[in-house]
C-alpha positions in Angstrom: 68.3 46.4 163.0 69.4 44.4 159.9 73.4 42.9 161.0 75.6 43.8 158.8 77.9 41.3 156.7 81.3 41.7 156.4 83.1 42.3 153.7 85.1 38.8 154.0 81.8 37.0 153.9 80.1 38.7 150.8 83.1 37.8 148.7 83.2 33.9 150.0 79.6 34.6 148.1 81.1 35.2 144.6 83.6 34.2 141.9 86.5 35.4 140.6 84.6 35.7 137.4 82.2 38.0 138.2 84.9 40.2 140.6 86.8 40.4 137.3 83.6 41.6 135.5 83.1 43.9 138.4 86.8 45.8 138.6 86.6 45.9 134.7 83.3 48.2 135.3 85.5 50.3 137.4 88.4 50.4 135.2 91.0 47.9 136.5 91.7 45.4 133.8 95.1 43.9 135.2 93.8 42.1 138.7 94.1 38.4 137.7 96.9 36.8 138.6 98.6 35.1 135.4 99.7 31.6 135.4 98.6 30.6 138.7 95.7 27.8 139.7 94.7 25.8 142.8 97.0 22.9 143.8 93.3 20.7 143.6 89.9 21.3 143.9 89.3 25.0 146.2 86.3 23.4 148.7 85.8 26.9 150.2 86.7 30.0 148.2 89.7 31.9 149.8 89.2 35.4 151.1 91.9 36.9 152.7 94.2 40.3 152.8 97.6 40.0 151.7 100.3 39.6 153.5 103.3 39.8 151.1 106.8 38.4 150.4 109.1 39.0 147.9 112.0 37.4 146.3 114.8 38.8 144.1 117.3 36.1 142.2 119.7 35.0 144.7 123.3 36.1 144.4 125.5 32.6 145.8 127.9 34.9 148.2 124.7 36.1 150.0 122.5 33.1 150.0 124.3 29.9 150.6 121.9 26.9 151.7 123.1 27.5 155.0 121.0 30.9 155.3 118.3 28.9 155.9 119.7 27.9 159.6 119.3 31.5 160.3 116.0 32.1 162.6 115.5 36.1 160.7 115.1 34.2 157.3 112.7 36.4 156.3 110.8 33.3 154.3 110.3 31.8 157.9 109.5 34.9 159.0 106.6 35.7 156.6 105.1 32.2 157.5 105.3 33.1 161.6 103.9 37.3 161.1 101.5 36.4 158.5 97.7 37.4 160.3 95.2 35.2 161.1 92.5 35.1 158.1 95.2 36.7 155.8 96.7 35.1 152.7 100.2 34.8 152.0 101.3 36.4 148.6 104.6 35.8 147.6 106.3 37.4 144.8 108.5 34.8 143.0 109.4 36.6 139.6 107.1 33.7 137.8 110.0 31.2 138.0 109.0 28.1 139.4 112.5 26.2 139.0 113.1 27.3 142.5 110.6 26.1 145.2 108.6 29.3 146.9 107.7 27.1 150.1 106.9 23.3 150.7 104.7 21.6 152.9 106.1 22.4 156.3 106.0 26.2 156.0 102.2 25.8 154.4 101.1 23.4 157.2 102.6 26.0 159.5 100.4 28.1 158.0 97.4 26.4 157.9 97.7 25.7 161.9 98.5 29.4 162.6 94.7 30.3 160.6 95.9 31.8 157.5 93.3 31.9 154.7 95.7 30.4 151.7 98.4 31.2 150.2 99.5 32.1 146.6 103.2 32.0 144.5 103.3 32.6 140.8 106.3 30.8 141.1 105.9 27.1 142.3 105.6 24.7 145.3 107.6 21.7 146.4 105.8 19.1 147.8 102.8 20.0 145.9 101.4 16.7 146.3 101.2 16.9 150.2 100.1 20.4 150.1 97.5 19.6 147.7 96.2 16.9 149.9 95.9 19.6 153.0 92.3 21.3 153.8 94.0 24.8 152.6 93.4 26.9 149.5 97.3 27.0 148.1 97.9 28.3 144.2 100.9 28.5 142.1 102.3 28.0 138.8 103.6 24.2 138.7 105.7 21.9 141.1 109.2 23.4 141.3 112.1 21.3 141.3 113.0 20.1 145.1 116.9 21.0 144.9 116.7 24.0 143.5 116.6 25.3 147.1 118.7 28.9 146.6 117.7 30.5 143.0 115.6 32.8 145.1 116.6 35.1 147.8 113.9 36.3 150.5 114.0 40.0 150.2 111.3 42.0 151.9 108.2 41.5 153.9 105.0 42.6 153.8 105.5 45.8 151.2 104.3 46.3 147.4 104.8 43.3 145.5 104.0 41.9 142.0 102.8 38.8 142.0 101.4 37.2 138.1 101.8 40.8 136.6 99.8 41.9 139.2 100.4 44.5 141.9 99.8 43.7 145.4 99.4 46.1 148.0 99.6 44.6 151.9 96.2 44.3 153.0 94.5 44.0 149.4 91.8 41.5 149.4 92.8 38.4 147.6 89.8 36.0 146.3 90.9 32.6 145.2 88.6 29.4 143.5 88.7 26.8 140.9 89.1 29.4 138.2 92.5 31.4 140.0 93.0 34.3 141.9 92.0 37.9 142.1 93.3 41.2 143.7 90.8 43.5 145.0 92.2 46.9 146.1 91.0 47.2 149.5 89.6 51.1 149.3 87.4 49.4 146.8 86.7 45.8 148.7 83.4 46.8 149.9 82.4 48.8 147.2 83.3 45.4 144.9 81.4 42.8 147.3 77.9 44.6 147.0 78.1 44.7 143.9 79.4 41.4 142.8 76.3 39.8 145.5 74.0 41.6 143.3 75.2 40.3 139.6 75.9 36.8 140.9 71.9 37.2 142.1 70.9 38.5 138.6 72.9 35.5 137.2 70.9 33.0 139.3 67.9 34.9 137.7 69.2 34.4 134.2 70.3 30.6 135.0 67.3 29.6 135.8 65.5 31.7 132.7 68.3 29.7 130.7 67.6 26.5 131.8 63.5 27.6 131.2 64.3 27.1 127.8 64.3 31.4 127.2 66.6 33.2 124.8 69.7 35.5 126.2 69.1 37.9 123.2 67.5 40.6 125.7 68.0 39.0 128.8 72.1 38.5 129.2 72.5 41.7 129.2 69.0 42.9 129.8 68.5 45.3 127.0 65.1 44.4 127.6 63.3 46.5 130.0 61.0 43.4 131.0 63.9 41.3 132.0 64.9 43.7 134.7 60.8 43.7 135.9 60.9 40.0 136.3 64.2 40.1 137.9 63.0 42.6 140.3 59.6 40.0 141.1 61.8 37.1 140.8 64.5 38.8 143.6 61.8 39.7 146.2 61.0 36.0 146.7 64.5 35.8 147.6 65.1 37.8 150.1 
């Protein structure tokens, strides 16, 4: 009996480019983060489900530097309850003058086995963390003393992160190219088929790079590209 492979590892398979090719198939247009890339070169593409934070603008009564003394503050929080093999999401209203998290709460992170992590506001420290073996993505280095624009809200409930919604436990694909939210009803579904077009774009690669012409092959309107894909695929598997 053939072992089946999870869905974590058929996505660690593909790029966000086809996934976005993929959900546009099924409708969903609006699952790329905006404004958000990899603090360096992604070694290992990061799959994970969301665990989510959100921040509102801080109000100065409420959130005086010295909140951060407090053990509840629910940015420390996040960082200690976020899941094994889950990714961090944190909604910071796209406004990276005021650091999300530096690179004490992302190492703490990193030692605790989250998958990545992913701001469309910005990081302090982003030189450190971008020197650490962990996918981490935002929008630019934020400004080290602006410590208290944002105020920690909620945890792990319905965010928006990049004009994106982000449900908790939504799978979250990260590489070179950004980051993608895949609803996770429709994870599996997504994975199977995003193995099978990044197979058929091997297929056409390799055609390409035969010196053959795309007109009929990318897409296949012709019917004998998909009968040489289907020769070509069985030496595969």
């Amino acid at each position: 009996m053939q072992k089946k492979i999870p869905t974590k590892e058929k996505l660690k398979k593909v790029s966000t480019a086809t996934i976005a090719t993929c959900l546009f198939k099924l409708g969903l247009r609006n699952q790329y983060i905006q404004e958000v890339k990899p603090l360096g070169l992604v070694k290992t593409t990061m799959v994970g489900q969301a665990y989510t934070l959100r921040y509102i603008p801080a109000r100065e009564d409420l959130n005086p530097i010295e909140v951060f003394r407090d053990p509840k503050h629910l940015q420390r929080i996040a960082v200690e309850e976020c899941p094994k093999g889950f990714v961090l999401v944190i909604d910071s209203r796209k406004d990276a003058r005021a650091a999300s998290a530096g690179s004490i709460l992302v190492t703490r992170l990193l030692k605790r086995g989250a998958a990545g992590i992913v701001t469309d506001g910005g990081f302090r420290d982003s030189a450190e963390i971008a020197d650490l073996d962990f996918p981490s993505f935002h929008q630019r280095p934020s400004a080290p003393t602006n410590l208290t624009l944002h105020q920690a809200i909620t945890i792990n409930e319905p965010i928006g992160c990049g004009n994106v919604a982000v449900f908790p436990g939504d799978f979250i694909v990260g590489d070179d190219d950004g980051v993608m939210v895949i609803p996770v009803h429709l994870a599996e579904e997504v994975a199977e088929e995003c193995i099978k077009m990044t197979l058929f774009e091997e297929f056409v690669l390799e055609k390409v790079n035969e010196g053959q012409t795309i007109i009929g092959l990318y897409p296949p309107t012709d019917p004998k590209t998909l009968e040489d894909f289907e020769d070509w695929s069985s030496t595969k598997s």
